[in-house]
Biopython code that builds the backbone (N, CA, C, O; Angstrom):
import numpy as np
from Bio.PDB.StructureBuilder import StructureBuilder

atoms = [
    (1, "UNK", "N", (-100.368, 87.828, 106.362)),
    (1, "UNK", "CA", (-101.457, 88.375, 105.585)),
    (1, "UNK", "C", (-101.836, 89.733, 106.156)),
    (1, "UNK", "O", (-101.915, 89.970, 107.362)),
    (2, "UNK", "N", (-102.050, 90.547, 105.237)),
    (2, "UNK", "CA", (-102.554, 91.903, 105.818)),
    (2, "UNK", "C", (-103.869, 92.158, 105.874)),
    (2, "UNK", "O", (-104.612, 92.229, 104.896)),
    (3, "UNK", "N", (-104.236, 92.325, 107.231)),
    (3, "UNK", "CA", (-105.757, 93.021, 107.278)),
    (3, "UNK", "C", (-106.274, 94.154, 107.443)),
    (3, "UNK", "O", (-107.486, 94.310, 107.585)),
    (4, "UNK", "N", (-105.327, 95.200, 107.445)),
    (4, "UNK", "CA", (-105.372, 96.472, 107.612)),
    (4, "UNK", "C", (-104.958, 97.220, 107.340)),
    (4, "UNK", "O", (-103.764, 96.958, 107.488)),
    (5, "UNK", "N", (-105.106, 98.953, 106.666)),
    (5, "UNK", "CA", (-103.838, 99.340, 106.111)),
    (5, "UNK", "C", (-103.020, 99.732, 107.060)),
    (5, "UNK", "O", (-103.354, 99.740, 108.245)),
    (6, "UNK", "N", (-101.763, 100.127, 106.598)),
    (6, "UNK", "CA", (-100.573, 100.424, 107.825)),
    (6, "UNK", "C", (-100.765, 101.178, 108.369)),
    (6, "UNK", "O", (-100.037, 101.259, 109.359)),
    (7, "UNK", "N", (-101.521, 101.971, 108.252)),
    (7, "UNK", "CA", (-101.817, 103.447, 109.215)),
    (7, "UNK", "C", (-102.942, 103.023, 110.000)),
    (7, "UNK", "O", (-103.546, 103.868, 110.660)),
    (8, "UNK", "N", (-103.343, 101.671, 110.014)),
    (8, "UNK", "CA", (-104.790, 101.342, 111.160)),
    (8, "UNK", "C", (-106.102, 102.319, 110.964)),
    (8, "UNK", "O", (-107.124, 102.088, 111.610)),
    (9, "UNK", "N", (-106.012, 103.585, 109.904)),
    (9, "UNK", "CA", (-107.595, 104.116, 109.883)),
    (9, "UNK", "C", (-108.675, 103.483, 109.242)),
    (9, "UNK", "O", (-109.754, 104.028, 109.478)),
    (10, "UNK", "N", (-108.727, 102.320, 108.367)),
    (10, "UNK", "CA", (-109.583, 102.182, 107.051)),
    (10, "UNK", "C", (-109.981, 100.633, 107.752)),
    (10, "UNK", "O", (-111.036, 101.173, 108.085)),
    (11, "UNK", "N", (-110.072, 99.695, 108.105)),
    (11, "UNK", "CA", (-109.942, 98.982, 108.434)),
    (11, "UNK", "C", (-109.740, 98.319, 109.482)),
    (11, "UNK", "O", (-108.725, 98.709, 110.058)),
    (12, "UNK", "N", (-110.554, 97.009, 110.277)),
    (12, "UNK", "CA", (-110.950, 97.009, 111.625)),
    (12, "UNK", "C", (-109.357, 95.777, 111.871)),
    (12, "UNK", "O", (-109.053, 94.945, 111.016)),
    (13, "UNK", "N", (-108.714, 95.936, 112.960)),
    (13, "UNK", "CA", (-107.647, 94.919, 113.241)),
    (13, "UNK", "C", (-107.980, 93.723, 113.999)),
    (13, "UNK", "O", (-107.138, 93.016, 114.551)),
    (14, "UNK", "N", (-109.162, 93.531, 114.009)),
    (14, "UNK", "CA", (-109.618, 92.231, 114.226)),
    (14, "UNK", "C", (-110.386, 91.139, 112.629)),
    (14, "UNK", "O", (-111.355, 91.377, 111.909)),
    (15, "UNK", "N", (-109.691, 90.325, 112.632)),
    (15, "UNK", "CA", (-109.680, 89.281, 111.640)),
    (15, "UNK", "C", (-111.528, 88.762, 111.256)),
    (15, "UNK", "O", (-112.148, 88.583, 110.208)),
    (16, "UNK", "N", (-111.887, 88.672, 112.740)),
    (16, "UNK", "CA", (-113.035, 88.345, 112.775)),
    (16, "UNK", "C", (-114.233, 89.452, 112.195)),
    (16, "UNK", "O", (-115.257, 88.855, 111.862)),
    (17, "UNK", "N", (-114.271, 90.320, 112.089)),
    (17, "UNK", "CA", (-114.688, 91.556, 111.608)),
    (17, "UNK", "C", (-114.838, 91.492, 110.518)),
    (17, "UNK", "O", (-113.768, 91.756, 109.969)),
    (18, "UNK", "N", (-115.642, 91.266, 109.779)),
    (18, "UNK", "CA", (-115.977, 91.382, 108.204)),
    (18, "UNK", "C", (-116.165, 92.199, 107.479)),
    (18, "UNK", "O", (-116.419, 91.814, 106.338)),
    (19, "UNK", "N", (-116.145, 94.078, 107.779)),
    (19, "UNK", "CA", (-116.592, 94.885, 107.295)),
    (19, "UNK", "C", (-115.649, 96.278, 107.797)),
    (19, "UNK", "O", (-115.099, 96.316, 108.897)),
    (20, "UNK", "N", (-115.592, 97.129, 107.026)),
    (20, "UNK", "CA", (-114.541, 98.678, 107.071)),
    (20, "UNK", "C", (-115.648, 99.445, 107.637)),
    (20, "UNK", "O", (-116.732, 98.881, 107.785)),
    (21, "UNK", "N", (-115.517, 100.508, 107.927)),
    (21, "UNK", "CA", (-116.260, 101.455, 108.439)),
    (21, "UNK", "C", (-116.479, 102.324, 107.382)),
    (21, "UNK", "O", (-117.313, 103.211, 107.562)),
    (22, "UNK", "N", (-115.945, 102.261, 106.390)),
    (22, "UNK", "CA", (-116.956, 103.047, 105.347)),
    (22, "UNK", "C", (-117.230, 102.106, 103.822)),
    (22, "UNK", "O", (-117.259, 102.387, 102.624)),
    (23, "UNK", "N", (-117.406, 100.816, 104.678)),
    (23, "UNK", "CA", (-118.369, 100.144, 103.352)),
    (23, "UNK", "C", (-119.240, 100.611, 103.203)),
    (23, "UNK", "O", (-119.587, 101.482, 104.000)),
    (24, "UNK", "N", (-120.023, 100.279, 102.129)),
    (24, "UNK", "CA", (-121.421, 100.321, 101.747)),
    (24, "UNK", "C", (-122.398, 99.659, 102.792)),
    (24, "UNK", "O", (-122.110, 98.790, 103.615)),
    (25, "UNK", "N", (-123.451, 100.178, 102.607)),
    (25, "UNK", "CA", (-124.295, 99.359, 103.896)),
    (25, "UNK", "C", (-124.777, 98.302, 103.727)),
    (25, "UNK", "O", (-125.453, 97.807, 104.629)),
    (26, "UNK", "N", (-124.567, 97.601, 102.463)),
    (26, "UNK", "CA", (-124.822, 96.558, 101.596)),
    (26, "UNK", "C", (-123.558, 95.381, 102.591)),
    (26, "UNK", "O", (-123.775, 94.329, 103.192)),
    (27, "UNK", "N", (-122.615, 95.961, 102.436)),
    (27, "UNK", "CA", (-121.976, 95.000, 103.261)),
    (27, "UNK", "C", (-121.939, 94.806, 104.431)),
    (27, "UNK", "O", (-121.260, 93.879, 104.875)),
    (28, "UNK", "N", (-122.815, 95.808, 105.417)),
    (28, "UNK", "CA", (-122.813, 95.261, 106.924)),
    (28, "UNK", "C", (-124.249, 94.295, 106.450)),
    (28, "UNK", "O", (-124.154, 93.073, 106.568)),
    (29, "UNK", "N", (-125.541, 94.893, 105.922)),
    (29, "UNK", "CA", (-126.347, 93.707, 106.297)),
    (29, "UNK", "C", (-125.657, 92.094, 105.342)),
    (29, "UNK", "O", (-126.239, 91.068, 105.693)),
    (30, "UNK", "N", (-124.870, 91.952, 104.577)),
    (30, "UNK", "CA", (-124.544, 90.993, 104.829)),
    (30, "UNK", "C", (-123.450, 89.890, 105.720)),
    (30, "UNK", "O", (-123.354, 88.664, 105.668)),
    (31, "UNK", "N", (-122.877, 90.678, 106.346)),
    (31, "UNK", "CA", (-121.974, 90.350, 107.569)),
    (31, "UNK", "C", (-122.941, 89.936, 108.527)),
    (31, "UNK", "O", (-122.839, 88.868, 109.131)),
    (32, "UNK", "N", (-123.943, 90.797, 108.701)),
    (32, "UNK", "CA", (-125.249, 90.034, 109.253)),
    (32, "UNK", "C", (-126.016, 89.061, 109.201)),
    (32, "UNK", "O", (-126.844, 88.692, 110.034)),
    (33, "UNK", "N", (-125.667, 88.494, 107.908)),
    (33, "UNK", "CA", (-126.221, 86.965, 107.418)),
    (33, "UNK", "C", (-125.890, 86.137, 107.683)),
    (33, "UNK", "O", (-126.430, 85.045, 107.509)),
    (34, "UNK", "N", (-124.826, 86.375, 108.227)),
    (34, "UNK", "CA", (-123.340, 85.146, 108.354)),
    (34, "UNK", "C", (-124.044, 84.336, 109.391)),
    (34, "UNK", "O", (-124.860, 84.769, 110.204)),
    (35, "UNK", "N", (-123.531, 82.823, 109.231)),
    (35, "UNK", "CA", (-124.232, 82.028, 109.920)),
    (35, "UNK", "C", (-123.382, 81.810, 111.305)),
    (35, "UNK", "O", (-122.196, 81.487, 111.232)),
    (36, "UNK", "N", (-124.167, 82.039, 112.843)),
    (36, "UNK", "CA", (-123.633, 82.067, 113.782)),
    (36, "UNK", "C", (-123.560, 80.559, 114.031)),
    (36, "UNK", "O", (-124.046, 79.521, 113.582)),
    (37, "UNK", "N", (-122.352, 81.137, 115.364)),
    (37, "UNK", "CA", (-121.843, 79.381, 116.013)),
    (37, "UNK", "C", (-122.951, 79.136, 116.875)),
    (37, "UNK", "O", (-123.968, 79.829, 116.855)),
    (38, "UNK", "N", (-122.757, 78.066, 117.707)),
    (38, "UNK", "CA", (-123.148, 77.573, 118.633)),
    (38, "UNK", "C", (-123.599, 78.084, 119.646)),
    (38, "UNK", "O", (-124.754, 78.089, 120.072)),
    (39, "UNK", "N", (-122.451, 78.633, 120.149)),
    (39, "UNK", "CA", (-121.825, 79.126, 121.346)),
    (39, "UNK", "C", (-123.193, 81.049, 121.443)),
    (39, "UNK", "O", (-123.804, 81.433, 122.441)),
    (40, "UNK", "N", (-123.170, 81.860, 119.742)),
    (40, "UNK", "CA", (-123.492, 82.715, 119.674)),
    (40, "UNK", "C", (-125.420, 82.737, 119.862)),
    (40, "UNK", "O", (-126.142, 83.602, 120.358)),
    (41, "UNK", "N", (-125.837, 81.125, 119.096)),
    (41, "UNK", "CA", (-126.847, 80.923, 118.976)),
    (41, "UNK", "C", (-127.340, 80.685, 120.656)),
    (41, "UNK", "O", (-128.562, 80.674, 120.804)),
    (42, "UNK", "N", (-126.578, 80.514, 121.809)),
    (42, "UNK", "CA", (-127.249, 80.309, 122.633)),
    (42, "UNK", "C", (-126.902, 81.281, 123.898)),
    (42, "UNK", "O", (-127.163, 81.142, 125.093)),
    (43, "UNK", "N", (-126.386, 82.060, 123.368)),
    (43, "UNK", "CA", (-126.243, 83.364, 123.543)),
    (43, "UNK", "C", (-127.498, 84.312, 123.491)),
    (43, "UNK", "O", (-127.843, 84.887, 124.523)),
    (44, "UNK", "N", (-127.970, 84.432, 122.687)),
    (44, "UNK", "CA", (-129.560, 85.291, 121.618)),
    (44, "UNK", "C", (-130.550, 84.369, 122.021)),
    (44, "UNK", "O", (-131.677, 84.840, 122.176)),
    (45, "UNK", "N", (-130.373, 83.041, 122.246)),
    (45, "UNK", "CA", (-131.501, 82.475, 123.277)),
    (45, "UNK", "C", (-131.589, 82.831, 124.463)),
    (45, "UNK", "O", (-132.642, 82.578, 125.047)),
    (46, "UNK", "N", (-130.590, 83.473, 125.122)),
    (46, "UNK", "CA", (-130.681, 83.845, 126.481)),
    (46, "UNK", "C", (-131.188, 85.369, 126.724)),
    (46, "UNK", "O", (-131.765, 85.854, 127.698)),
    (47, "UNK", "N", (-130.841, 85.857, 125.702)),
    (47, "UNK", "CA", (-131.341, 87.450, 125.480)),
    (47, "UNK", "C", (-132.963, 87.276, 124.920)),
    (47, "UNK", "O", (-133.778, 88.195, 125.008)),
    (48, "UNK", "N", (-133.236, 86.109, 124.408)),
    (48, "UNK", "CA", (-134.861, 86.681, 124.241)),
    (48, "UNK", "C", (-135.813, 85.707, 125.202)),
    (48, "UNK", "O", (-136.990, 85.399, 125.013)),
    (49, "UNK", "N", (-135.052, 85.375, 126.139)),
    (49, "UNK", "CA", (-136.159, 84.662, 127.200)),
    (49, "UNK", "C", (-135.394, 86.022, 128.818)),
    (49, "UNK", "O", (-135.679, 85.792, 129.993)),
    (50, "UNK", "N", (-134.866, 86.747, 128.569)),
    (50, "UNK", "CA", (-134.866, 88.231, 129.358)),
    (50, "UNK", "C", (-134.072, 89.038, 128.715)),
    (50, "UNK", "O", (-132.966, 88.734, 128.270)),
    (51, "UNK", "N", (-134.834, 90.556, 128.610)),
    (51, "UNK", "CA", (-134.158, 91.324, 128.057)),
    (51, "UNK", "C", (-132.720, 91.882, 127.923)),
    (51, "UNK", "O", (-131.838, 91.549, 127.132)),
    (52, "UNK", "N", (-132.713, 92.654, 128.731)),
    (52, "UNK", "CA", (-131.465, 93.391, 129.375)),
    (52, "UNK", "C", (-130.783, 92.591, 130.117)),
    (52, "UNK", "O", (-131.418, 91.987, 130.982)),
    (53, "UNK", "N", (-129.713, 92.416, 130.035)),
    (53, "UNK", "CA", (-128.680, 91.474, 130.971)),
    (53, "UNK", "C", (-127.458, 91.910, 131.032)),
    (53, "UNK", "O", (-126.993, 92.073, 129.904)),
    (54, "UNK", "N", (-126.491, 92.258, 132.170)),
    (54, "UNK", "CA", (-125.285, 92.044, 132.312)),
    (54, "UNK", "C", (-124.771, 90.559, 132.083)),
    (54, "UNK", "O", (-125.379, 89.513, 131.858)),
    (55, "UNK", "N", (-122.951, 90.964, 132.276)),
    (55, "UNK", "CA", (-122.597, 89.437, 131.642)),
    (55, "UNK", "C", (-122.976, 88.434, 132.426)),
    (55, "UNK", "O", (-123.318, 87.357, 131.940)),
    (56, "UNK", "N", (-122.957, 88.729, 134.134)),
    (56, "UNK", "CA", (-123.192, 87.855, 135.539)),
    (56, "UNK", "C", (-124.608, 87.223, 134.998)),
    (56, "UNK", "O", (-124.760, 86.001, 134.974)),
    (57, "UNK", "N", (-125.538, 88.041, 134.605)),
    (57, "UNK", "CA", (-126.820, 87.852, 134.555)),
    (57, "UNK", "C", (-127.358, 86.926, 133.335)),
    (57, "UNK", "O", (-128.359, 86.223, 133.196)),
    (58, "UNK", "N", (-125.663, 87.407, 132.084)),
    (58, "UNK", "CA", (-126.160, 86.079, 131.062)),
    (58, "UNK", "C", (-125.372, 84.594, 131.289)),
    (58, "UNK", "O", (-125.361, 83.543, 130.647)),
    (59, "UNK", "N", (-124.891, 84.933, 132.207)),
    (59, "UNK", "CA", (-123.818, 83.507, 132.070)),
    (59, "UNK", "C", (-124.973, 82.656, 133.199)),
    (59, "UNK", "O", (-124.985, 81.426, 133.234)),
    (60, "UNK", "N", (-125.938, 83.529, 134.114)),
    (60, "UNK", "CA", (-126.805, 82.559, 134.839)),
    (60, "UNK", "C", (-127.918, 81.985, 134.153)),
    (60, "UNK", "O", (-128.342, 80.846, 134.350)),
    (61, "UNK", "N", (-128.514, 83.066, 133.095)),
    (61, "UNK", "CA", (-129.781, 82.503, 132.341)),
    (61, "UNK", "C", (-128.932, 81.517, 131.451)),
    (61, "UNK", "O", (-129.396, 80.458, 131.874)),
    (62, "UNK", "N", (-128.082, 81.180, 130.585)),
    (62, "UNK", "CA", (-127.248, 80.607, 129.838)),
    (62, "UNK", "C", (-127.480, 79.260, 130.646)),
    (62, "UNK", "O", (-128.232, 78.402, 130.184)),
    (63, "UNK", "N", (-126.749, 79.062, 132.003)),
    (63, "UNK", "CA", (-126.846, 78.065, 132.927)),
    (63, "UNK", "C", (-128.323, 77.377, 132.861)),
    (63, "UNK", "O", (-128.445, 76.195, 132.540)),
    (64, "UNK", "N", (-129.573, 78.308, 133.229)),
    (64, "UNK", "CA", (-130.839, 78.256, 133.829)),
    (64, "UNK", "C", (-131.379, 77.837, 132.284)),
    (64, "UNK", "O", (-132.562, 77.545, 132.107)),
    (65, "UNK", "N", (-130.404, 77.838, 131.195)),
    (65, "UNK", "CA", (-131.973, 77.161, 129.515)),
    (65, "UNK", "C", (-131.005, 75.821, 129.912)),
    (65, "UNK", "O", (-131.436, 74.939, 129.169)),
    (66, "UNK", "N", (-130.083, 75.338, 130.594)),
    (66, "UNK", "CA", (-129.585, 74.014, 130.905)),
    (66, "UNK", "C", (-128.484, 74.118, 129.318)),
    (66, "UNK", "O", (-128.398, 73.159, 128.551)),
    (67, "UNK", "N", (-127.804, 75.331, 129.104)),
    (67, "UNK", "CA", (-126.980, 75.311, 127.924)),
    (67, "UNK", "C", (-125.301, 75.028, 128.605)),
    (67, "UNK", "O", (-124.935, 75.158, 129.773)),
    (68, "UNK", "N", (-124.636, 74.678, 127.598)),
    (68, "UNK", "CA", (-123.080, 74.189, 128.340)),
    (68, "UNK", "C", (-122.123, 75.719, 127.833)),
    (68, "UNK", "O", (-121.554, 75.878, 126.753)),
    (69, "UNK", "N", (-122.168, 76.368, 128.605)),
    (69, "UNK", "CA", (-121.606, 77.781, 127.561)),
    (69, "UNK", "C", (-120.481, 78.140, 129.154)),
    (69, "UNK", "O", (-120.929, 78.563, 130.220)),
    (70, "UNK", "N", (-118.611, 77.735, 128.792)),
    (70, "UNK", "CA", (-118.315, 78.801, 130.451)),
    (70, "UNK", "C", (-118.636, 79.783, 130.421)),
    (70, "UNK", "O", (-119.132, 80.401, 129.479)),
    (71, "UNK", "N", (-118.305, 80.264, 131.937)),
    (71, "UNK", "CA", (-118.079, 81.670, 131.780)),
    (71, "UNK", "C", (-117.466, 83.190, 130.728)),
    (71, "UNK", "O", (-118.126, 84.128, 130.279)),
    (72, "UNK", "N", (-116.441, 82.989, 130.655)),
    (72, "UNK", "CA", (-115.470, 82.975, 129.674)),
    (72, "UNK", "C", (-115.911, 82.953, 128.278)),
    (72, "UNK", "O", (-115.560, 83.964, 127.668)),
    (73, "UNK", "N", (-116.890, 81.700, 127.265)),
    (73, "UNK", "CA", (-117.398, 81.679, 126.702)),
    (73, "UNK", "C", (-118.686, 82.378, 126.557)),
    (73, "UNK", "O", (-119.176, 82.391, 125.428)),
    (74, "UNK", "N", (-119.178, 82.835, 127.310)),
    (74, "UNK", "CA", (-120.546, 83.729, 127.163)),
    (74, "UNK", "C", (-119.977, 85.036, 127.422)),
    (74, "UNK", "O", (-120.476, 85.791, 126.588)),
    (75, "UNK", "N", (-119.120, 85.719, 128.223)),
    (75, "UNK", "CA", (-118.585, 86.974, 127.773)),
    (75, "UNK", "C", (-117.854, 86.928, 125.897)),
    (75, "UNK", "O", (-118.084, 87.841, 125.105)),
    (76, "UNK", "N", (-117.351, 86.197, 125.687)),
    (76, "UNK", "CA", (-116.521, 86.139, 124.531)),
    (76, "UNK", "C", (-117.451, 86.140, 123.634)),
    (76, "UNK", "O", (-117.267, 87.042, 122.817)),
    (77, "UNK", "N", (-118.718, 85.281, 123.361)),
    (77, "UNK", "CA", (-119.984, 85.402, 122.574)),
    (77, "UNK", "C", (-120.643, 86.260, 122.739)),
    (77, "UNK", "O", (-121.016, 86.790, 121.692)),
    (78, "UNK", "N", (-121.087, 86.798, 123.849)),
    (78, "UNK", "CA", (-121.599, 88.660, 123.463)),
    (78, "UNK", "C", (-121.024, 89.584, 123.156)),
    (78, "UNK", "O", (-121.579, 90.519, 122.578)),
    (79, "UNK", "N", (-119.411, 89.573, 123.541)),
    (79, "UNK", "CA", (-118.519, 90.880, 122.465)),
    (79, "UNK", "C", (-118.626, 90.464, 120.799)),
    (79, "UNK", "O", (-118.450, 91.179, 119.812)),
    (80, "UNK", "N", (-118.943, 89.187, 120.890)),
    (80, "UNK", "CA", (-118.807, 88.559, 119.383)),
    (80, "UNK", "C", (-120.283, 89.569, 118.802)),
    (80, "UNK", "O", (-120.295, 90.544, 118.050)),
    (81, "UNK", "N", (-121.297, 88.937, 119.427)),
    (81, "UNK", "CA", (-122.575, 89.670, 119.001)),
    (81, "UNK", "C", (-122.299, 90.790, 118.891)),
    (81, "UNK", "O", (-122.413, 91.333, 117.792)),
    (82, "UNK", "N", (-121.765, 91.610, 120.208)),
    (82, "UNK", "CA", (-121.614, 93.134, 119.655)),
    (82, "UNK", "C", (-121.306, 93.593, 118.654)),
    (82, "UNK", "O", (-121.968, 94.389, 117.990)),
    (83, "UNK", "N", (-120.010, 93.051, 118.348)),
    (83, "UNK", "CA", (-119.177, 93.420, 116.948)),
    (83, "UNK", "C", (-120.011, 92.957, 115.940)),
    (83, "UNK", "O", (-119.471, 93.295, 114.887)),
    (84, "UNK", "N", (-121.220, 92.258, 115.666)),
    (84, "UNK", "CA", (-122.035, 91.590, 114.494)),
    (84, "UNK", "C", (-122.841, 92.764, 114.406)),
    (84, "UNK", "O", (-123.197, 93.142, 113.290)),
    (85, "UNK", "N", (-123.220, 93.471, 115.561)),
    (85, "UNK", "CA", (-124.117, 94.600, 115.898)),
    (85, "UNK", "C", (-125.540, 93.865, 115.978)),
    (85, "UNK", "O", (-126.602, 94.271, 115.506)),
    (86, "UNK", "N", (-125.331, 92.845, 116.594)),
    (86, "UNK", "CA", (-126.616, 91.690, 117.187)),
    (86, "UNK", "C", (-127.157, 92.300, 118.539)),
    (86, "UNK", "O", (-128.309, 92.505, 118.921)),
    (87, "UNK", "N", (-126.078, 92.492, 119.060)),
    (87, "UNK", "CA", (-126.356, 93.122, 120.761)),
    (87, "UNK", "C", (-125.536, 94.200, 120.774)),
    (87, "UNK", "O", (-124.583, 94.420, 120.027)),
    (88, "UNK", "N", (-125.934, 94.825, 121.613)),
    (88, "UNK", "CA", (-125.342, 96.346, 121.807)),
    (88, "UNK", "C", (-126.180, 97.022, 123.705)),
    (88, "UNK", "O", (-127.226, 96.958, 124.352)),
    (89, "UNK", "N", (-124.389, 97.762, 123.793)),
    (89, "UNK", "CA", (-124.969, 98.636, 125.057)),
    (89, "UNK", "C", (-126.398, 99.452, 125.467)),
    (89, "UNK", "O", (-126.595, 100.489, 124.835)),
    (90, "UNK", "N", (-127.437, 99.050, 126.504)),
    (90, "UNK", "CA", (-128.470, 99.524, 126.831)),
    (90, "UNK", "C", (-128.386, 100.188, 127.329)),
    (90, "UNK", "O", (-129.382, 100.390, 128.024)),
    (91, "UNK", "N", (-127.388, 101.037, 127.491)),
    (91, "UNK", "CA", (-127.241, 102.305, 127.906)),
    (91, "UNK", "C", (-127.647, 102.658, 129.434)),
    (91, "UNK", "O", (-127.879, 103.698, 130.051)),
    (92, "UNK", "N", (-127.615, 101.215, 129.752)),
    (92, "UNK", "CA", (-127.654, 101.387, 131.780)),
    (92, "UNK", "C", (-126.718, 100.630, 132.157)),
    (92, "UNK", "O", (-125.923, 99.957, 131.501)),
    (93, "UNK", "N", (-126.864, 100.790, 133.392)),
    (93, "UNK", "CA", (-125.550, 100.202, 134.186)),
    (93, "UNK", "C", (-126.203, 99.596, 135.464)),
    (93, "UNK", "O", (-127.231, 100.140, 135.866)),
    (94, "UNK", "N", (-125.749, 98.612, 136.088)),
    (94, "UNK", "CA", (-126.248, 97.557, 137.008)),
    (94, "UNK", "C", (-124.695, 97.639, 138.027)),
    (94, "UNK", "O", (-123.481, 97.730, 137.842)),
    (95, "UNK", "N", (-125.576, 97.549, 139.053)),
    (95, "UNK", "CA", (-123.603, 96.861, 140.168)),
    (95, "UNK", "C", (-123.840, 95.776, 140.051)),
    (95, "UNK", "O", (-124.893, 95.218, 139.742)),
    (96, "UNK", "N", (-122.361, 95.192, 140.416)),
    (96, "UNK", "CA", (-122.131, 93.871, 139.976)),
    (96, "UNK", "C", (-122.378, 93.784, 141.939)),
    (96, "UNK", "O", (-122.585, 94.690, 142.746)),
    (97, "UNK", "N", (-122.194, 91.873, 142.182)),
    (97, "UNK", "CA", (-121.869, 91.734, 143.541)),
    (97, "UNK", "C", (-120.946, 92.413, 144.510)),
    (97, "UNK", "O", (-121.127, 92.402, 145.727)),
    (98, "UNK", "N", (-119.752, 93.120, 143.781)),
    (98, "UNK", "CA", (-118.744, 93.607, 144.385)),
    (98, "UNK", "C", (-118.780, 95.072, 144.174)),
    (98, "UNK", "O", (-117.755, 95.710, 144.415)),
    (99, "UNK", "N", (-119.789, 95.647, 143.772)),
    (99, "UNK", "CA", (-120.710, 96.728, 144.057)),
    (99, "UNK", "C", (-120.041, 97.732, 142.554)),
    (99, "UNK", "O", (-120.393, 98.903, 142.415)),
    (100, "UNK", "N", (-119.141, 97.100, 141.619)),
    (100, "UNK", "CA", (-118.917, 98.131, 140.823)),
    (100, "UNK", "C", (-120.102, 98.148, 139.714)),
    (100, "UNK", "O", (-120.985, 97.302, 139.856)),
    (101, "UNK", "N", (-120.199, 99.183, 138.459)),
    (101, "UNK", "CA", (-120.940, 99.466, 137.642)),
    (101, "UNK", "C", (-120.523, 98.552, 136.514)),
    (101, "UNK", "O", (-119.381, 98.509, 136.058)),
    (102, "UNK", "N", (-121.665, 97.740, 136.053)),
    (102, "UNK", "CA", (-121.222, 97.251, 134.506)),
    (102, "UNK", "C", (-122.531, 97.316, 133.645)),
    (102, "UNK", "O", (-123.562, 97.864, 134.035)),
    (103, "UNK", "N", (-122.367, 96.647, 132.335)),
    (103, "UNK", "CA", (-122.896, 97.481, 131.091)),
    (103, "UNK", "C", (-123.967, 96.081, 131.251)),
    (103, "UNK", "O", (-123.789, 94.883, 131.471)),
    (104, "UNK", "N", (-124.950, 96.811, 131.049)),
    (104, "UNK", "CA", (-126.230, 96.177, 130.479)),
    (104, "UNK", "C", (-126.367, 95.717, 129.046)),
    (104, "UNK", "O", (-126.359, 96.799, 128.460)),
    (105, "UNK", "N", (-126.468, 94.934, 128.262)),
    (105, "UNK", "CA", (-126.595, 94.694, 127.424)),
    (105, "UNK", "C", (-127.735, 94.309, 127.028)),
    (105, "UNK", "O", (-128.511, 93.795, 127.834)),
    (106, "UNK", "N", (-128.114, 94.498, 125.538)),
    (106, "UNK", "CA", (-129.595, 94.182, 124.571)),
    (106, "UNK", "C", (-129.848, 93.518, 123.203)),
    (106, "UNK", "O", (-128.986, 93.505, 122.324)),
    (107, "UNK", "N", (-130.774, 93.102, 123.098)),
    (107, "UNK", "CA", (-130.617, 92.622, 121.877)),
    (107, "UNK", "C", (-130.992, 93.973, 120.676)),
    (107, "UNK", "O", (-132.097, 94.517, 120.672)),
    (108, "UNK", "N", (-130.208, 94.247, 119.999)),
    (108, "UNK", "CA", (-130.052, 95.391, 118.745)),
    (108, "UNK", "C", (-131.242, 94.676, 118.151)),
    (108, "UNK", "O", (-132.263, 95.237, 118.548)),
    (109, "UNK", "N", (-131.471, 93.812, 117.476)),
    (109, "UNK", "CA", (-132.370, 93.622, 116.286)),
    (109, "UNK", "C", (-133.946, 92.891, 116.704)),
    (109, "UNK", "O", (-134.781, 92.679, 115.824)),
]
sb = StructureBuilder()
sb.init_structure("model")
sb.init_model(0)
sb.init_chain("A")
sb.init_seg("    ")
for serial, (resi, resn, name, xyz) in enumerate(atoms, 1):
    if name == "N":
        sb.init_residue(resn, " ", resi, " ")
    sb.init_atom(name, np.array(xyz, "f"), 0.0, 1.0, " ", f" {name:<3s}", serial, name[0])
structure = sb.get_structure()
């Protein structure tokens, strides 16, 4: 099945992606309607009991609401959010334990 045109400009190459970059804006807020999983819903619970979070920082509050989400699974559910444009980069950066820089993340809406 084709999801993209052959030249890769018009169209996103991820399946999961519901929307082109020059739809109408009619079709992102309804890509926005779409009913989230599980996994996403307790995700956005963890972002509105603390704001800003790296991934270290959501996979502990995730732990701390007593939710069953791995590791693995809570990075994979906030790129998910991202791409929904649910959460998005806060435009700071935190060190991790091993002292490098990573992305803060927020809730967009």
């Amino acid at each position: 099945m084709m999801l993209w045109a052959e030249d890769n400009s018009r169209y996103y190459k991820d399946p999961r992606k519901m929307t082109r970059w020059d739809d109408p804006v009619t079709s992102f807020l309804a890509a926005k309607s779409v009913d989230l999983t599980k996994g996403q819903k307790k995700v956005i619970a963890a972002f509105r009991m603390q704001r800003g979070m790296t991934d270290d920082q959501l996979i502990a509050q995730v732990a701390k609401n007593g939710d069953k989400l791995s590791p693995s699974g809570c990075r994979s559910r906030r790129k998910e959010l991202v791409e929904l444009g649910i959460l998005r980069d806060s435009g700071h950066k935190q060190k991790t334990v091993s002292g490098r820089l990573t992305t803060v993340w927020e809730l967009a809406v």
